[in-house]
C-alpha positions in Angstrom: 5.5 -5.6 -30.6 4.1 -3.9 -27.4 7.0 -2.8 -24.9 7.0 -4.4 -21.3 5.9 -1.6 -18.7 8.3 0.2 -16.6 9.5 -1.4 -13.9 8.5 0.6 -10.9 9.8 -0.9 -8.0 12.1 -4.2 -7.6 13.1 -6.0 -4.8 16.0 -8.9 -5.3 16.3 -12.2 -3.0 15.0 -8.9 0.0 14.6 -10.1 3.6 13.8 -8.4 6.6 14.5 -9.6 10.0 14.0 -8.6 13.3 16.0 -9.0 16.4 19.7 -10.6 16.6 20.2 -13.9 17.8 18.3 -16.9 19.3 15.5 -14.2 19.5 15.7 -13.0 15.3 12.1 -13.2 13.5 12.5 -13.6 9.7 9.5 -10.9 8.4 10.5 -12.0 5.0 12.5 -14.8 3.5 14.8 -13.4 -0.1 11.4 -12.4 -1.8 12.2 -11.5 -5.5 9.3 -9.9 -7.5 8.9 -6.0 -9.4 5.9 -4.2 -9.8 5.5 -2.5 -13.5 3.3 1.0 -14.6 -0.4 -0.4 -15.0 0.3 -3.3 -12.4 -3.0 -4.3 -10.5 -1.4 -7.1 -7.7 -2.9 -8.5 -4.4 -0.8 -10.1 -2.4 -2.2 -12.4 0.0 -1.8 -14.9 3.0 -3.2 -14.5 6.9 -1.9 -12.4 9.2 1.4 -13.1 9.9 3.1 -14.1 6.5 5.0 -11.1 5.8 2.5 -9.1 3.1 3.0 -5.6 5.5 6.8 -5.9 6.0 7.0 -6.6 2.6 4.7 -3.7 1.2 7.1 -1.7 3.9 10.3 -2.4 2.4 8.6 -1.6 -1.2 8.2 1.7 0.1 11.1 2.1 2.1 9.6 2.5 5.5 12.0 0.0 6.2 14.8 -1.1 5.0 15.8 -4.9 3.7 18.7 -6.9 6.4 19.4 -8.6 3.1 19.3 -8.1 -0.6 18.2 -4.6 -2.0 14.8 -3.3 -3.0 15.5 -0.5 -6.2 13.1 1.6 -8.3 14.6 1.5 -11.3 11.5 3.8 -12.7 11.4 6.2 -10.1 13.7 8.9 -10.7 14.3 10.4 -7.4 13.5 6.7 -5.7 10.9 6.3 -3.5 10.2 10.5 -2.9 8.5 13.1 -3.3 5.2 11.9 -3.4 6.3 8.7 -5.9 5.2 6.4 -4.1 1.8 6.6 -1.8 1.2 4.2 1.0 -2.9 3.5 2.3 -2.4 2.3 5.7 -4.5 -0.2 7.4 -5.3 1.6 10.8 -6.4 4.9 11.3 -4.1 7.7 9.7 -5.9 10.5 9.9 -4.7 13.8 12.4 -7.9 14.5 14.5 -7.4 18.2 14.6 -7.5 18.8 11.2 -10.6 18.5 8.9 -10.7 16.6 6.1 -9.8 19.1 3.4 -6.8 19.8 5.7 -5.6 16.3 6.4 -6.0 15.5 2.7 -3.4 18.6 1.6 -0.8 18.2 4.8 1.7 16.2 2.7 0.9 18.9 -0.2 1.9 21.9 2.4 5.0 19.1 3.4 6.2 18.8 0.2 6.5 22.2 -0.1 3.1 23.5 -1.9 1.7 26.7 -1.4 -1.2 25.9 0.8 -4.3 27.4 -1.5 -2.7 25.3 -4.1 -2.5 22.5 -1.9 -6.1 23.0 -0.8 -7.3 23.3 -4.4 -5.9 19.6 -4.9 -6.9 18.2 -1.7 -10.6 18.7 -2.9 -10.0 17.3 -6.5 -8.6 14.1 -4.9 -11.7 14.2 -2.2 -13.7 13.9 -5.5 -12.2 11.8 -6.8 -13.2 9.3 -3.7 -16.8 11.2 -3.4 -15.9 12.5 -0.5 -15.8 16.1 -1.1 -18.6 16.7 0.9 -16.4 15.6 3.7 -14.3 18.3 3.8 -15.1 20.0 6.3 -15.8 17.5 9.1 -13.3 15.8 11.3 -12.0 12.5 11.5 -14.1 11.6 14.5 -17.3 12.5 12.8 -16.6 10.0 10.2 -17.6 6.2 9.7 -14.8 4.1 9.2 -15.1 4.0 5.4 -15.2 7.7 4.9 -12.3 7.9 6.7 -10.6 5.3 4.3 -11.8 7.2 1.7 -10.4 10.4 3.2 -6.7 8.6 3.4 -6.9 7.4 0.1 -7.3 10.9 -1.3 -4.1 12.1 1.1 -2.2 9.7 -1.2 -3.5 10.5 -4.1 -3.3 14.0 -3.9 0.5 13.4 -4.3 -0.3 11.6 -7.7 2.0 8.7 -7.0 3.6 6.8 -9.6 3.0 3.4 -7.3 0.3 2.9 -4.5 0.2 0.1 -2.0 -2.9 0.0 -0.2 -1.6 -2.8 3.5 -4.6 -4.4 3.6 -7.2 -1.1 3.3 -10.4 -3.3 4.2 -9.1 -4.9 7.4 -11.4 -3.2 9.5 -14.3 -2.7 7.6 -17.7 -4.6 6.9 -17.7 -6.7 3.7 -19.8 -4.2 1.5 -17.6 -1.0 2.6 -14.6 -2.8 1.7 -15.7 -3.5 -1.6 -16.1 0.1 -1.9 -13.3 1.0 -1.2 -11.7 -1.4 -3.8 -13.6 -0.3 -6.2 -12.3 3.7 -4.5 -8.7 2.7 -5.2 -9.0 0.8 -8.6 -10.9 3.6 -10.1 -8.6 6.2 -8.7 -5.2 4.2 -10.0 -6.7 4.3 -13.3 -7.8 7.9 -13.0 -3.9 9.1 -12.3 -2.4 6.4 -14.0 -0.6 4.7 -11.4 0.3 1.0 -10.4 -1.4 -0.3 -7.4 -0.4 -3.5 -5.1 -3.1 -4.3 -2.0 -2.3 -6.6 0.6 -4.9 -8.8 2.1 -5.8 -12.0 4.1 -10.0 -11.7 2.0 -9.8 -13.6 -0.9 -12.7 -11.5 -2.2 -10.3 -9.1 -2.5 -8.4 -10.3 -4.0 -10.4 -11.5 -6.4 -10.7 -8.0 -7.8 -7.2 -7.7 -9.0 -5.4 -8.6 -12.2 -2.3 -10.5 -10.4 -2.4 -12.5 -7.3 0.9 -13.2 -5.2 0.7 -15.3 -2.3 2.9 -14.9 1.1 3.1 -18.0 3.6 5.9 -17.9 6.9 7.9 -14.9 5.2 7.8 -16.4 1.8 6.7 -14.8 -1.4 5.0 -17.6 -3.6 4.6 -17.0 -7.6 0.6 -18.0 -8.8 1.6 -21.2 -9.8 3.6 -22.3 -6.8 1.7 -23.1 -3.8 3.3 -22.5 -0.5 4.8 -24.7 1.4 5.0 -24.4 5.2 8.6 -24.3 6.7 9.7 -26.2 10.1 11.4 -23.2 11.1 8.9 -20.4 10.5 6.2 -22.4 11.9 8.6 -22.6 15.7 9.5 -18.9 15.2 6.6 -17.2 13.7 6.8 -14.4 11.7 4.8 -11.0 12.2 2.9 -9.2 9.3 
């Protein structure tokens, strides 16, 4: 009998709201769900349901107003380079080249830098972008750049990666790429991956689909439902 996978991260009945008051948004509504080694999960919904505040609080850039998010198969938590986060906007430090930005959370973390360097350009490989490495962020397109801050997270080799929404500002065909850029790459290192998006193309390229409407983390089989009072309030992504 095969062994269920290790669960990386869990988050039980974990909201996030903002503000005190008349004025308090609810981000997210009690959403209960883990993510396990091998995982492959999009979670979707249009901007606005919650997918980045949730992705957040799975990485502990924020912290839950109510339940508790744990990692249970992290041993130091949610550090030292455990857990890799892709950002949606641009990430990248403009007066560093590629090679550089790629090994700053290396030399962060406390690696010597020629070592650091060394696997900065594996993980630039890795996303064909080695040939990059020397350029800086403003002399890229806006899928090399991607590319670029996938490797930065990967040079870590993270246990977990969540990608918040990666293809938001890219054309159709470049954001396929880099899909296909992060799925490869998981596999390559071995890690668990979870990709916000609002493109059901997307989507559609992962194992496990999770759906977020007003705050509210919906299981596959439970479509979601909208509420009276997230609809007056609204509730930011």
């Amino acid at each position: 009998m095969t062994s269920p996978p290790e669960v990386l991260v869990r988050c039980q009945d974990a909201a996030r709201t903002y503000g005190r008051g008349p004025a308090a948004v609810v981000a997210v509504h009690g959403a209960t769900c883990q993510v396990g080694m091998g995982d492959r999960i999009a979670i979707t919904g249009p901007s606005g349901s919650g997918k980045s505040t949730l992705l957040h609080l799975m990485a502990a850039l924020e912290k839950p107003t109510a339940g508790e998010v744990t990692w249970p198969g992290l041993t130091d938590g949610p550090v030292a380079g455990q857990v890799g986060v892709v950002f949606q906007g641009p990430s990248l430090i403009p007066a560093l080249d590629v090679a550089e930005n790629a090994a700053l959370p290396l030399v962060l973390a406390g690696i010597p830098q020629e070592q650091a360097r060394r696997r900065a350009l594996d993980s630039l490989t890795l996303v064909a972008a080695d040939g990059l490495s020397g350029k800086l962020p403003e002399e890229l397109s806006g899928g090399q750049a991607q590319r670029v801050a996938i490797a930065r997270v990967l040079a870590l080799r993270p246990r977990l990666v969540l990608a918040d929404e990666p293809t938001g500002q890219l054309d159709r065909a470049t954001g396929q790429h880099i899909i296909d850029v992060l799925l490869a790459t998981a596999d390559e290192i071995g890690a668990a991956l979870v990709v916000t998006t609002h493109d059901p193309t997307v989507a559609q390229r992962l194992k496990e689909r999770w759906t977020m409407h007003e705050g509210r983390l919906h299981p596959p089989t439970e479509p979601p439902r909208p509420s009276a009072e997230a609809a007056s309030q609204g509730d930011p992504s």
